[in-house]
TIKEKOL-150945 format. One record per atom (N, C-alpha, C): x, y, z; residue in one letter. Coordinates in steps of 0.2 Angstrom, whole numbers, padded with zeros to 4 digits, always signed. Example, Ala and Ser with C-alpha at 12.3 -4.5 7.8 and 13.67 -1.06 7.14 Angstrom:
// residues 2
+0066-0028+0039a +0062-0022+0039a +0066-0016+0039a +0064-0011+0035s +0068-0005+0036s +0064+0000+0039s 
This chain:
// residues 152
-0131+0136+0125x -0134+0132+0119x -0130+0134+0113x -0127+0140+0113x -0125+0142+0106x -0119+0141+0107x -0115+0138+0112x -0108+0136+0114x -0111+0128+0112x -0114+0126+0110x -0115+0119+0109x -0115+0116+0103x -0119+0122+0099x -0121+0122+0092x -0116+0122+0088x -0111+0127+0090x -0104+0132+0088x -0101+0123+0088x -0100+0122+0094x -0094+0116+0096x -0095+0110+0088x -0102+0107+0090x -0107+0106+0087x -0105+0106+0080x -0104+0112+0076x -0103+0113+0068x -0095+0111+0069x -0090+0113+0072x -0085+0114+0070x -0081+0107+0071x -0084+0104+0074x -0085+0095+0074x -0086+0093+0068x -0093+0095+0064x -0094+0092+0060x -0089+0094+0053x -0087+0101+0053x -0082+0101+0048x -0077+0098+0048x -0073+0097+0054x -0068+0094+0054x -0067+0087+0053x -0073+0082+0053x -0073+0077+0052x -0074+0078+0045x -0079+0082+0041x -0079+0082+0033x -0071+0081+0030x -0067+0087+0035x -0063+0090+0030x -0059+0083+0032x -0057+0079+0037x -0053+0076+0037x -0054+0069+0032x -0061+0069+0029x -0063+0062+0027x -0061+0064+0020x -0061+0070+0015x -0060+0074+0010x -0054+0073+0011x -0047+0074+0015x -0040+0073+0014x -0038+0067+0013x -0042+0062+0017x -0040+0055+0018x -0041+0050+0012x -0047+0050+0010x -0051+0050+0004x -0047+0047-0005x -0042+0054-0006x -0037+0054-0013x -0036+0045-0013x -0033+0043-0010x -0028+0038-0011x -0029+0034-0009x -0033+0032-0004x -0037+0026-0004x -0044+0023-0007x -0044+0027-0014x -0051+0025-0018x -0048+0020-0024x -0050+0015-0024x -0049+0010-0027x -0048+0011-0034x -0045+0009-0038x -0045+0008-0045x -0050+0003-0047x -0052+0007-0053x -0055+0001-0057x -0055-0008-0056x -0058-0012-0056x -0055-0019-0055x -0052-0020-0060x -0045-0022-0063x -0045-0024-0067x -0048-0030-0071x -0048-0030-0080x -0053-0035-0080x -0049-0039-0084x -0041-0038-0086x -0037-0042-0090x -0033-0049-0087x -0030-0049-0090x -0025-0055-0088x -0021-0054-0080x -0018-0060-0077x -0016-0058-0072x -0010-0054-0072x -0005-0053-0077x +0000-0048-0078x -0002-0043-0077x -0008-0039-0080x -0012-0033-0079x -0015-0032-0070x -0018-0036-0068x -0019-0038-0063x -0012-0037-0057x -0008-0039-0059x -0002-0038-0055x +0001-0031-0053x +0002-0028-0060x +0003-0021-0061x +0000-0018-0058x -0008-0018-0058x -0013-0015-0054x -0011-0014-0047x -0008-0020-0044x -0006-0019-0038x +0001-0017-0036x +0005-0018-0041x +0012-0018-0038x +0011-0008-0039x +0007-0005-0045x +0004+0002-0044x +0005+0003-0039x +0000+0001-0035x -0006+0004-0028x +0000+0002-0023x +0004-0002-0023x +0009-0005-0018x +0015+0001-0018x +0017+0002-0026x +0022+0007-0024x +0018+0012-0021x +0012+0016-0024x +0010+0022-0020x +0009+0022-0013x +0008+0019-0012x +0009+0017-0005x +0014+0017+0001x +0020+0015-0003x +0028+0014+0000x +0027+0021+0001x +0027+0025-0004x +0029+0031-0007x +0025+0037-0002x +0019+0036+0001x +0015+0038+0006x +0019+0037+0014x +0022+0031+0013x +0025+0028+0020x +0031+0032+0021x +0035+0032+0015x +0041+0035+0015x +0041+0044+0018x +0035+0046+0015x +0033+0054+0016x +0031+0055+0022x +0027+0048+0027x +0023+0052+0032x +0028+0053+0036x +0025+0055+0040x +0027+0061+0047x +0028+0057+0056x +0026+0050+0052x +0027+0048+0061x +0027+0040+0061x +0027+0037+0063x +0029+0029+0063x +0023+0028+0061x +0018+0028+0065x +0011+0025+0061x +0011+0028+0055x +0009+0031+0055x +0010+0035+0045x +0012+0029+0042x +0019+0027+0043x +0024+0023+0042x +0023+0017+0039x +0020+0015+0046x +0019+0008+0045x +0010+0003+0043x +0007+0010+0044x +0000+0010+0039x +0000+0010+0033x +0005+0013+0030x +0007+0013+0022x +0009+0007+0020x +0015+0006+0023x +0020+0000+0023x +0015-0008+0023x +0009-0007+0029x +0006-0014+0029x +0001-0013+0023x -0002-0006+0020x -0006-0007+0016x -0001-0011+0010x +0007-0008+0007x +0011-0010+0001x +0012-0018+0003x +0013-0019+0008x +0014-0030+0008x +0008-0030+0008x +0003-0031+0010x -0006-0033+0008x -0007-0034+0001x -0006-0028-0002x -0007-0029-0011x +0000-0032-0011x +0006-0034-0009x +0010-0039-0013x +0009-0045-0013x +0007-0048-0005x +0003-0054-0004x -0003-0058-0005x -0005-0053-0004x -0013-0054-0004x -0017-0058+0000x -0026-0057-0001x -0028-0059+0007x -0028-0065+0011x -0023-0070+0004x -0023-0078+0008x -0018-0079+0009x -0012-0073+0008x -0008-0077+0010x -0005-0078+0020x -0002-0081+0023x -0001-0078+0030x +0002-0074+0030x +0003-0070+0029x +0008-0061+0030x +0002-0057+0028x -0003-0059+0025x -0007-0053+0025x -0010-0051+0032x -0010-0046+0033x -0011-0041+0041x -0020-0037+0040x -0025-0039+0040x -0030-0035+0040x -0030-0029+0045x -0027-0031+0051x -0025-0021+0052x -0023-0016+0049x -0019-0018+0043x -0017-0013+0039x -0023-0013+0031x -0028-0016+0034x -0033-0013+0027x -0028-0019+0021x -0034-0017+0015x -0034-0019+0010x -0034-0018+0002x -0029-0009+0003x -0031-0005-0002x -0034-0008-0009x -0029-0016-0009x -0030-0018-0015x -0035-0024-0016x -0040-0023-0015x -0045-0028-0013x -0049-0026-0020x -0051-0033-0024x -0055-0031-0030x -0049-0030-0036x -0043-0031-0033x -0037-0028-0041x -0035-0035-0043x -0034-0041-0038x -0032-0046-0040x -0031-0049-0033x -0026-0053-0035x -0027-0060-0029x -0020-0059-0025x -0019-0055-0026x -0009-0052-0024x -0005-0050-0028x +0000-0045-0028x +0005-0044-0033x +0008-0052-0036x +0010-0053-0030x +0016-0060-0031x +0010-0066-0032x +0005-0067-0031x +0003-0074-0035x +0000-0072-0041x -0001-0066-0045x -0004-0064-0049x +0002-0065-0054x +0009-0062-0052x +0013-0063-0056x +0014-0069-0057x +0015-0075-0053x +0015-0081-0053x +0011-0086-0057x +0002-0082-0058x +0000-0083-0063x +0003-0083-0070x +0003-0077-0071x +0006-0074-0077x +0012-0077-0080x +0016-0082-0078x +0021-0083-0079x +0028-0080-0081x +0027-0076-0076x +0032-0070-0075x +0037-0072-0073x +0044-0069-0077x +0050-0071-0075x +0053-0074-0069x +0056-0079-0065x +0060-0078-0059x +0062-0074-0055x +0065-0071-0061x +0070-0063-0058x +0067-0059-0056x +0059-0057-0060x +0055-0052-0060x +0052-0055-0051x +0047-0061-0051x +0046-0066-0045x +0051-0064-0039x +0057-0063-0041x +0062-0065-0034x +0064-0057-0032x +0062-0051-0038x +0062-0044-0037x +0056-0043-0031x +0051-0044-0034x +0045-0043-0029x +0045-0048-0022x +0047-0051-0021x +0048-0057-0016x +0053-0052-0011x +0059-0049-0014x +0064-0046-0009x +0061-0040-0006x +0056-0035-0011x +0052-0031-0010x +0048-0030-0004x +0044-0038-0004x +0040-0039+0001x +0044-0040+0006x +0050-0042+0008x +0053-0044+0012x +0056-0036+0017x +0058-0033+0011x +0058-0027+0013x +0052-0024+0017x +0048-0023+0014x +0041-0019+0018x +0040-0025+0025x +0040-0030+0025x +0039-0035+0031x +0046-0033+0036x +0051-0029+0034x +0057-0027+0040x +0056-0023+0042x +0053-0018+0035x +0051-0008+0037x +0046-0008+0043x +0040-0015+0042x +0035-0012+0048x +0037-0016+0057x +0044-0017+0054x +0047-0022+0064x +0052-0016+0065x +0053-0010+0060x +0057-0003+0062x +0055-0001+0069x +0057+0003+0072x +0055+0007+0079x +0056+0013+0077x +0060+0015+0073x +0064+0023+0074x +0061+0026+0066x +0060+0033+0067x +0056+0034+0062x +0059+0036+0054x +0066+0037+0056x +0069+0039+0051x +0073+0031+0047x +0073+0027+0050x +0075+0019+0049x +0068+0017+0044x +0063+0019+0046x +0057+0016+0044x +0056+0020+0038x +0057+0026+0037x +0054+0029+0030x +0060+0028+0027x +0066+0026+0029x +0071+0023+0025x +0069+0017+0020x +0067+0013+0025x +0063+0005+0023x +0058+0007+0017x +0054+0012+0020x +0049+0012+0017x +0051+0016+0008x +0054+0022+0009x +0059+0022+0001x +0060+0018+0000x +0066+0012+0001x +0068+0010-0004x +0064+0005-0005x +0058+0001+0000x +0053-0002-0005x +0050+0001-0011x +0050+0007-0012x +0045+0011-0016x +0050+0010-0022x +0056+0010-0020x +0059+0011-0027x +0060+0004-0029x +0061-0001-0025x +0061-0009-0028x +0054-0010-0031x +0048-0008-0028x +0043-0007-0033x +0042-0006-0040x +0044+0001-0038x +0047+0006-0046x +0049+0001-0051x +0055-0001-0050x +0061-0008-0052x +0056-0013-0055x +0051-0018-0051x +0047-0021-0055x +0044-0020-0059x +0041-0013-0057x +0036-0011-0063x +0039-0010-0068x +0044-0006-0071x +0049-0006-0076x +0050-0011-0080x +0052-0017-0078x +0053-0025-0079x +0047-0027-0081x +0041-0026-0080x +0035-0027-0082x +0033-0024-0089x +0035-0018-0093x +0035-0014-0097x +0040-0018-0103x 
């Protein structure tokens, strides 16, 4: 019975402790309540830290859970590339990176920055090999970066 208990608590730590590490990066920002430029930013945010997670983890699905979360927030949830497997970190910030910018009437250049971006993250998550894939996954984070600067 005390071999049960024991078993029993250390289950339940380890689910605490795992929901407490998992938790940081996946809590929502504020909605934003401005313009859709504002709205965009929010996402192209949460899109780069994302890459940037993808870039860093340790195994392909790492990878490519990061990567499908960073194209979800560039698409958004109507568009067809959006993937509900990969969640919707950016649910609540706006309507997608790229139609929000679109709203806004944001430059071409800036539009066809994020476009290539997405195109990037949608090759990163057809990677196989894990160091191809955090490759992909960097330099979308930095193409992200790229936009967001041009938005400033």
């Amino acid at each position: 019975m005390r071999v049960l208990v024991a078993a029993a608590v250390v289950v339940a730590i380890a689910l605490g402790t795992a929901t407490v590490a998992y938790a940081p990066y996946h809590q929502q920002p504020a909605q934003p309540t401005g313009s859709a430029l504002e709205k965009a930013r929010s996402q192209l945010t949460t899109a780069r830290a994302h890459a940037g997670f993808a870039a860093e983890a340790g195994t392909l699905v790492g990878v490519r859970q990061h990567t499908g979360h960073a194209v979800n927030c560039l698409v958004g949830a109507s568009d067809r590339r959006f993937d509900r497997r990969w969640g919707h970190v950016c649910e609540g910030q706006g309507n997608g990176a790229l139609p929000d910018l679109q709203a806004a009437g944001t430059s071409a250049q800036v539009i066809k920055a994020a476009q290539d971006a997405t195109q990037i993250g949608l090759e990163t998550l057809g990677q196989g090999n894990l160091a191809a894939a955090q490759a992909g996954a960097k330099k979308l984070a930095g193409m992200l970066e790229d936009v967001l600067k041009s938005l400033k």
